[in-house]
VMD Tcl script that draws the C-alpha trace (Angstrom):
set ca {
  {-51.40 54.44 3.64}
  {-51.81 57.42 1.34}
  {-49.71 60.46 1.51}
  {-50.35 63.92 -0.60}
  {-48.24 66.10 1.18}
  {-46.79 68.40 -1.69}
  {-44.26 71.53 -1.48}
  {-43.60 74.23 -3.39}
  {-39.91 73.83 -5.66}
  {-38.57 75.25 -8.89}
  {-39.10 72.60 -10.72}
  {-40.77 73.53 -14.37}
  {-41.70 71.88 -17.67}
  {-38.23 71.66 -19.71}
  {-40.46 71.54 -23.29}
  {-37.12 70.58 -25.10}
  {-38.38 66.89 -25.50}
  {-41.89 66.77 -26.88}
  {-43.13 63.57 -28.33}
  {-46.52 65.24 -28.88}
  {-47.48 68.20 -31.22}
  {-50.58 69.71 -32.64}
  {-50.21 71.67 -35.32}
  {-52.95 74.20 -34.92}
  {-51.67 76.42 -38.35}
  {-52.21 72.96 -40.38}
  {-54.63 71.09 -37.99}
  {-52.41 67.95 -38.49}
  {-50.76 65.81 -35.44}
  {-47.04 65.71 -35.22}
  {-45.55 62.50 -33.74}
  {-41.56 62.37 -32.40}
  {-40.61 58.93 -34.25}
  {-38.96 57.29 -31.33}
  {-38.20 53.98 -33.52}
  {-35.03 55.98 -35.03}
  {-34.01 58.18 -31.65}
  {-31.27 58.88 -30.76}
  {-29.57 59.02 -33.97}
  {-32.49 60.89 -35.78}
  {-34.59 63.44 -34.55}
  {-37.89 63.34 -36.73}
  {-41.55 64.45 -36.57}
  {-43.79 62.62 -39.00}
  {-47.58 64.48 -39.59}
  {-50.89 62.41 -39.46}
  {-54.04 64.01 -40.89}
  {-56.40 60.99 -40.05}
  {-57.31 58.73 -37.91}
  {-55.88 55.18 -39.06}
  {-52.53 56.38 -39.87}
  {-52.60 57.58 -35.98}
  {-53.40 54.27 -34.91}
  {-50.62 52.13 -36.99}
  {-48.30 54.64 -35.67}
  {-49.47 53.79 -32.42}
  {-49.21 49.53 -32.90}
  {-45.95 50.84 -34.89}
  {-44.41 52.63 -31.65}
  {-44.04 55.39 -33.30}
  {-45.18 56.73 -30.12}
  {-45.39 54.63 -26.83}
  {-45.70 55.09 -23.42}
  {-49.18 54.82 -21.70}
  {-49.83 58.73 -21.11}
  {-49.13 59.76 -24.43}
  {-50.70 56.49 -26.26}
  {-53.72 57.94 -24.66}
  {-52.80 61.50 -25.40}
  {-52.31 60.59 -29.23}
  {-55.64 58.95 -29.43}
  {-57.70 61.82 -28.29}
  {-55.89 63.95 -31.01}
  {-56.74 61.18 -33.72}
  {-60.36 60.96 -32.35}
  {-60.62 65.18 -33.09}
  {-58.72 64.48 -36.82}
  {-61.31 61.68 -36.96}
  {-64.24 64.38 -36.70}
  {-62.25 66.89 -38.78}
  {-62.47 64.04 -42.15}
  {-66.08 63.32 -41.08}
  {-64.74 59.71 -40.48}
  {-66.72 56.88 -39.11}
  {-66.36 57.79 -35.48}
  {-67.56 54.41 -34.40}
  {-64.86 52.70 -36.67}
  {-62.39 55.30 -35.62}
  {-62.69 54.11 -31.67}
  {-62.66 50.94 -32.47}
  {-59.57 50.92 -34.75}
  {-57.65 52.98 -31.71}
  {-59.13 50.75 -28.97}
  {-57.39 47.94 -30.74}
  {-53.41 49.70 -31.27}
  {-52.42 48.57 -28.11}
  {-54.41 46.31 -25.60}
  {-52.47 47.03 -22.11}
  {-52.34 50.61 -21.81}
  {-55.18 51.59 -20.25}
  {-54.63 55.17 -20.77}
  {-55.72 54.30 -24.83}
  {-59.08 53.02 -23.10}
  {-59.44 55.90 -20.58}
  {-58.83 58.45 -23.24}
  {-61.24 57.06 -25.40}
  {-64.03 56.84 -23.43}
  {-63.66 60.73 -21.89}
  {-63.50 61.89 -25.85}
  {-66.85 59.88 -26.31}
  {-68.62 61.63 -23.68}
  {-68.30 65.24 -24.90}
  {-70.81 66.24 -27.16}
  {-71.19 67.31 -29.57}
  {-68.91 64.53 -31.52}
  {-67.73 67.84 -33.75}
  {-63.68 68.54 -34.40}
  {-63.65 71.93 -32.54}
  {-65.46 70.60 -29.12}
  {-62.95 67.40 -29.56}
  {-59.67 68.79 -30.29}
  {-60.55 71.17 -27.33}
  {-61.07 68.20 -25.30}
  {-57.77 66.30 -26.56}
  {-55.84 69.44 -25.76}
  {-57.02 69.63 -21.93}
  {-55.95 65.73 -21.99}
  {-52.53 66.83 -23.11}
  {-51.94 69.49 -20.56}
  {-53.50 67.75 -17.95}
  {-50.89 64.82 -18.48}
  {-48.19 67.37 -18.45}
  {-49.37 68.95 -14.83}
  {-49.82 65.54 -13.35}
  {-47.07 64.24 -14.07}
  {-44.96 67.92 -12.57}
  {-47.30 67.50 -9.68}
  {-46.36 63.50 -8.81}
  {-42.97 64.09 -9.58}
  {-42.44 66.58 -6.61}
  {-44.12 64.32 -4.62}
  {-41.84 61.49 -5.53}
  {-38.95 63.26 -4.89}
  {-40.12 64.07 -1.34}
  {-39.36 60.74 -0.70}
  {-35.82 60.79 -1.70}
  {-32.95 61.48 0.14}
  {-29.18 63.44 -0.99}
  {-27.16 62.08 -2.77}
  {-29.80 59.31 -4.29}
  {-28.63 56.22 -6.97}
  {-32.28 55.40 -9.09}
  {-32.10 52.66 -11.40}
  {-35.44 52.62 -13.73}
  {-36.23 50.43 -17.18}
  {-37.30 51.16 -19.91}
  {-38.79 55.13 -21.07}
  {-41.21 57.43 -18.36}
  {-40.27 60.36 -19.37}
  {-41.46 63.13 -21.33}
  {-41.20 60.75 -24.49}
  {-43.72 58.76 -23.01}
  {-46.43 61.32 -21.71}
  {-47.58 64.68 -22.26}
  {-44.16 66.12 -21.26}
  {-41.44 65.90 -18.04}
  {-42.09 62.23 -17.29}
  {-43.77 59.95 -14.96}
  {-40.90 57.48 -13.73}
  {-38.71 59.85 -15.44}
  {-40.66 63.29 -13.55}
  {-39.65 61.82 -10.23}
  {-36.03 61.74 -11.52}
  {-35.97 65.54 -12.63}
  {-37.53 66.19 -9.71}
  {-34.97 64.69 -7.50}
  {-32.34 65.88 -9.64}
  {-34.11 69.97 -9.51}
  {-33.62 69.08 -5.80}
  {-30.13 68.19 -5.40}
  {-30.71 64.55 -3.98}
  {-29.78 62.90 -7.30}
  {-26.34 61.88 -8.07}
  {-26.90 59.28 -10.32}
  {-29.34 57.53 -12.37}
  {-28.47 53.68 -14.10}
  {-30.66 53.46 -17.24}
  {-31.50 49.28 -18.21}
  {-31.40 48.85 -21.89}
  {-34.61 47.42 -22.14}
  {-34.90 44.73 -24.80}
  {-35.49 43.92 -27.42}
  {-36.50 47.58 -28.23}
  {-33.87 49.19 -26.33}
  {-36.33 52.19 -24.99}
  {-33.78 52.06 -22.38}
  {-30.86 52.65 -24.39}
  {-32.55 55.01 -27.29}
  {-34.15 56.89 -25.14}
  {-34.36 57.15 -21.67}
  {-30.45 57.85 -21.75}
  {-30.82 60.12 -24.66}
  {-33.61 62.33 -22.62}
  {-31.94 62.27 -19.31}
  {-28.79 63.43 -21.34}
  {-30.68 66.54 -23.05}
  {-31.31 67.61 -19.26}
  {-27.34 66.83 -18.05}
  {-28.52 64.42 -15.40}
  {-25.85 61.72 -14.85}
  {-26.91 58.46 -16.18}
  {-25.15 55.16 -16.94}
  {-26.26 52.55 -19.11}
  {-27.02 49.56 -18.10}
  {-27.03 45.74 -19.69}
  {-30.36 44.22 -18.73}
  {-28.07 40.93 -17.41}
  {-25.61 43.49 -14.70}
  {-28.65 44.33 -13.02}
  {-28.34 41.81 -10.81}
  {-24.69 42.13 -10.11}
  {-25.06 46.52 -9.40}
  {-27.88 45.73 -6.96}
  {-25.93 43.51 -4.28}
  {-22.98 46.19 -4.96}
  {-25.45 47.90 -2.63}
  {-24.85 51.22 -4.25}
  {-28.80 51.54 -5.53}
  {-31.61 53.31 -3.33}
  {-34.67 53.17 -5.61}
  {-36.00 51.47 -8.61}
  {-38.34 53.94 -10.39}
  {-40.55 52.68 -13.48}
  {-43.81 53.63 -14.47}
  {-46.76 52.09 -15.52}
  {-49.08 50.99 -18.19}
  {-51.89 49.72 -16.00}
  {-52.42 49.51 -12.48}
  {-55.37 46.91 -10.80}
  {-57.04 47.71 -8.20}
  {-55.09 45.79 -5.74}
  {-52.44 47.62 -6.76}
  {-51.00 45.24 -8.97}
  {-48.41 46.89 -12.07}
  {-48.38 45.80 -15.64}
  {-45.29 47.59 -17.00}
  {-42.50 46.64 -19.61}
  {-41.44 43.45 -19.72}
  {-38.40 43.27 -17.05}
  {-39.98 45.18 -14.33}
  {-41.27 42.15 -12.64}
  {-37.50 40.84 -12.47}
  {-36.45 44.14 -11.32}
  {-38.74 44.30 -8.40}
  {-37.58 41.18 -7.46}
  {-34.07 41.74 -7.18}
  {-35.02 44.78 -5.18}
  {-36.95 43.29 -2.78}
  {-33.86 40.86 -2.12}
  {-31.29 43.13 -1.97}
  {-33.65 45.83 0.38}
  {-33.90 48.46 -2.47}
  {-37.03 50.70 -2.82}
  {-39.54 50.21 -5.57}
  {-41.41 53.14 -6.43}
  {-44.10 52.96 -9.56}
  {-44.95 56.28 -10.62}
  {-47.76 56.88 -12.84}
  {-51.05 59.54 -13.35}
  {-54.33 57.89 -11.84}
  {-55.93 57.42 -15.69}
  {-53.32 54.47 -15.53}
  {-55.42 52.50 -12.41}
  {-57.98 50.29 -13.85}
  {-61.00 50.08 -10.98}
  {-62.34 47.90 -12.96}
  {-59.40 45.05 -13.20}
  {-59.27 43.35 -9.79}
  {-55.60 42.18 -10.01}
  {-52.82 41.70 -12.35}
  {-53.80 37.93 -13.49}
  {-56.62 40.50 -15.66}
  {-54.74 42.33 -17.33}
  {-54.15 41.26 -21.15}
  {-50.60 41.23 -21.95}
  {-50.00 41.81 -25.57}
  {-47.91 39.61 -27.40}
  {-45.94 40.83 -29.92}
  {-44.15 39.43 -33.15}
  {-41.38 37.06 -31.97}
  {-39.41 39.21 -35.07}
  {-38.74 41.78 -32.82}
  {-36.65 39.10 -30.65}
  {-34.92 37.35 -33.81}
  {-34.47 40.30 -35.87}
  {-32.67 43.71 -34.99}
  {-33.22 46.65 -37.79}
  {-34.24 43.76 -40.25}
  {-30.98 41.83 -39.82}
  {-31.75 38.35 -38.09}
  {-28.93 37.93 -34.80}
  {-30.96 34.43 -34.08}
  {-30.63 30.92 -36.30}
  {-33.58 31.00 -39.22}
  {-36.68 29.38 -38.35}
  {-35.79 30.12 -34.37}
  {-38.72 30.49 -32.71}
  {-39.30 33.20 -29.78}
  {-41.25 34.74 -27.28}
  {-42.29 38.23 -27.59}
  {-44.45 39.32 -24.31}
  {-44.53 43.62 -24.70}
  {-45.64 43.65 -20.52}
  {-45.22 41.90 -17.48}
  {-47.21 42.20 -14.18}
  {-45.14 43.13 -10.68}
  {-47.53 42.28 -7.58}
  {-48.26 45.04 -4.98}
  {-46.45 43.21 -2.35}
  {-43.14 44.16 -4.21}
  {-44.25 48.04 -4.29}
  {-43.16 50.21 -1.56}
  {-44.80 53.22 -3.10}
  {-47.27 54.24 -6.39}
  {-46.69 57.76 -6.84}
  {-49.24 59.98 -8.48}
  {-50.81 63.38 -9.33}
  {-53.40 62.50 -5.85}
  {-50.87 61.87 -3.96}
  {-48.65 59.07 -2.99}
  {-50.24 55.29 -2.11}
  {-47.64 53.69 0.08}
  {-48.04 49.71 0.73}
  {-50.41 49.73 -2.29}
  {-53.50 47.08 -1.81}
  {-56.97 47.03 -2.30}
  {-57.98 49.63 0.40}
  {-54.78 52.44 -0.21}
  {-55.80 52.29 -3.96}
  {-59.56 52.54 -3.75}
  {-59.06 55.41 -0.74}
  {-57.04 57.33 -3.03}
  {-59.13 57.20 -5.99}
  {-62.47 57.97 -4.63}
  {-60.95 61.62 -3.96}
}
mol new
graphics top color blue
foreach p $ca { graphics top sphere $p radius 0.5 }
foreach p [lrange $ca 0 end-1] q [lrange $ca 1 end] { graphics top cylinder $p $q radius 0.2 }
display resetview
């Protein structure tokens, strides 16, 4: 079932939290380094193309919006050096493999022609602002959904870190909050990068919306408290079936949901669903290096030589999903048919 019912509110873009700038004085791209939020708030400038992609395997920026979003802009400085562009697409297409915004964003800038700097950065702008307005328009549609006084729990960062600006996961929240049917929010940690902790508290705090911080094991234990009404995550690819790759955790989360009768609600823009991946058992997950488990700001806190496990996504099935909010409109009981209806609008 697909709903797109969408009212009017007073809800606007709050541009206090930008992870994305372009510099149009310099023609240089300005990244937020989210590595050392909250405790330093710092812009680093890329004039080329492969510096934009380590920063992208770096997480300098993450998030599947605004990976996408910072690959247009490198694809336009690309043009700008009279780079390689073939080398240039490649090199981005292999940053991060599970976002499928990277792929999505790609592939539009290849279409427009001609491959010059002006005609792309124009084209990597309208990606940017587009992000922005879908992710205003699918968070007053998620927030339709709530009711007063509200208690979200979401993992890891959705917000306006993570996109063009005001959020996916993180849009539904200001929207529900701009509504008055938020009274609290529970933040997970999110390990072993903390995105959680570092920044999904720090944003929500910018904005004074009440949040609480939460250790990835109490999850459990403030679920059957009963006190939650919605978990609210976003997404780095969606299948067709409706099937979520998102942070590693999310599957866990949906779980304990689903047990304890809580909500799950994936929000997301539709560049994030993947047509062309028939479920989640398609989607690559990337693996990163097992450091980031054994090592915290380049101080081990395991035993030397202790091997780990380093898995960046995980994949929750559709049947856990109660909802898939986006900028079309909202796919509840995603599945095959509610996904494919909604996208061939």
């Amino acid at each position: 079932m697909i709903a797109s019912h969408l009212t009017e509110n007073s809800t606007s873009l709050d541009n206090s939290v930008q992870a994305i700038r372009w510099d149009n004085d310099e023609g240089k791209l300005q990244l937020l380094d989210q590595r050392i939020l909250p405790h330093s708030v710092q812009y680093l400038t890329f004039n080329d193309s492969a510096g934009t992609a380590k920063a992208i395997t770096d997480m300098v920026v993450r998030g599947a919006p605004a990976i996408g979003i910072t690959a247009a802009y490198a694809i336009a400085l690309a043009a700008k050096n009279d780079e390689d562009l073939t080398s240039a697409y490649q090199q981005l297409a292999e940053s991060r493999p599970t976002a499928v915004n990277l792929f999505w964003a790609l592939e539009r800038m290849k279409a427009i022609q001609p491959q010059s700097h002006s005609v792309l950065l124009k084209e990597a702008q309208a990606i940017h602002q587009e992000d922005i307005q879908a992710n205003l328009k699918m968070g007053q549609l998620g927030s339709e959904l709530m009711t007063e006084n509200s208690q979200i729990y979401t993992h890891c960062n959705a917000g306006a870190l993570a996109t063009g600006g005001y959020g996916t996961a993180l849009g539904v929240i200001r929207s529900a909050f701009a509504d008055n049917k938020l009274s609290q929010v529970y933040a997970g940690e999110t390990r072993p990068w903390l995105q959680g902790a570092r920044l999904t508290a720090w944003e929500l705090m910018q904005d004074n919306i009440p949040v609480k911080l939460c250790a990835e094991g109490a999850a459990a234990q403030l679920f059957r408290q009963g006190n939650i009404d919605w978990l609210v995550v976003g997404a780095d690819r969606i299948a067709a079936n409706g099937d979520v790759a998102n942070k590693i955790g999310t599957y866990g989360l949906a779980l304990l949901a689903k047990h304890h009768g809580i909500k799950v609600m994936i929000a997301a823009p539709t560049s994030t669903i993947d047509m062309k991946t028939a479920s989640g058992d398609d989607i690559e997950i990337e693996q990163r290096h097992s450091s980031e488990m054994t090592h915290h700001q380049g101080q081990a806190i395991a035993p030397e030589g202790c091997e780990a496990i380093n898995p960046a996504f995980d994949i929750t099935p559709a049947e856990l999903i109660d909802v898939i909010a986006t900028e079309k409109g909202l796919i509840l009981q995603p599945s095959n048919e509610t996904v494919a209806m909604l996208m061939s609008r």
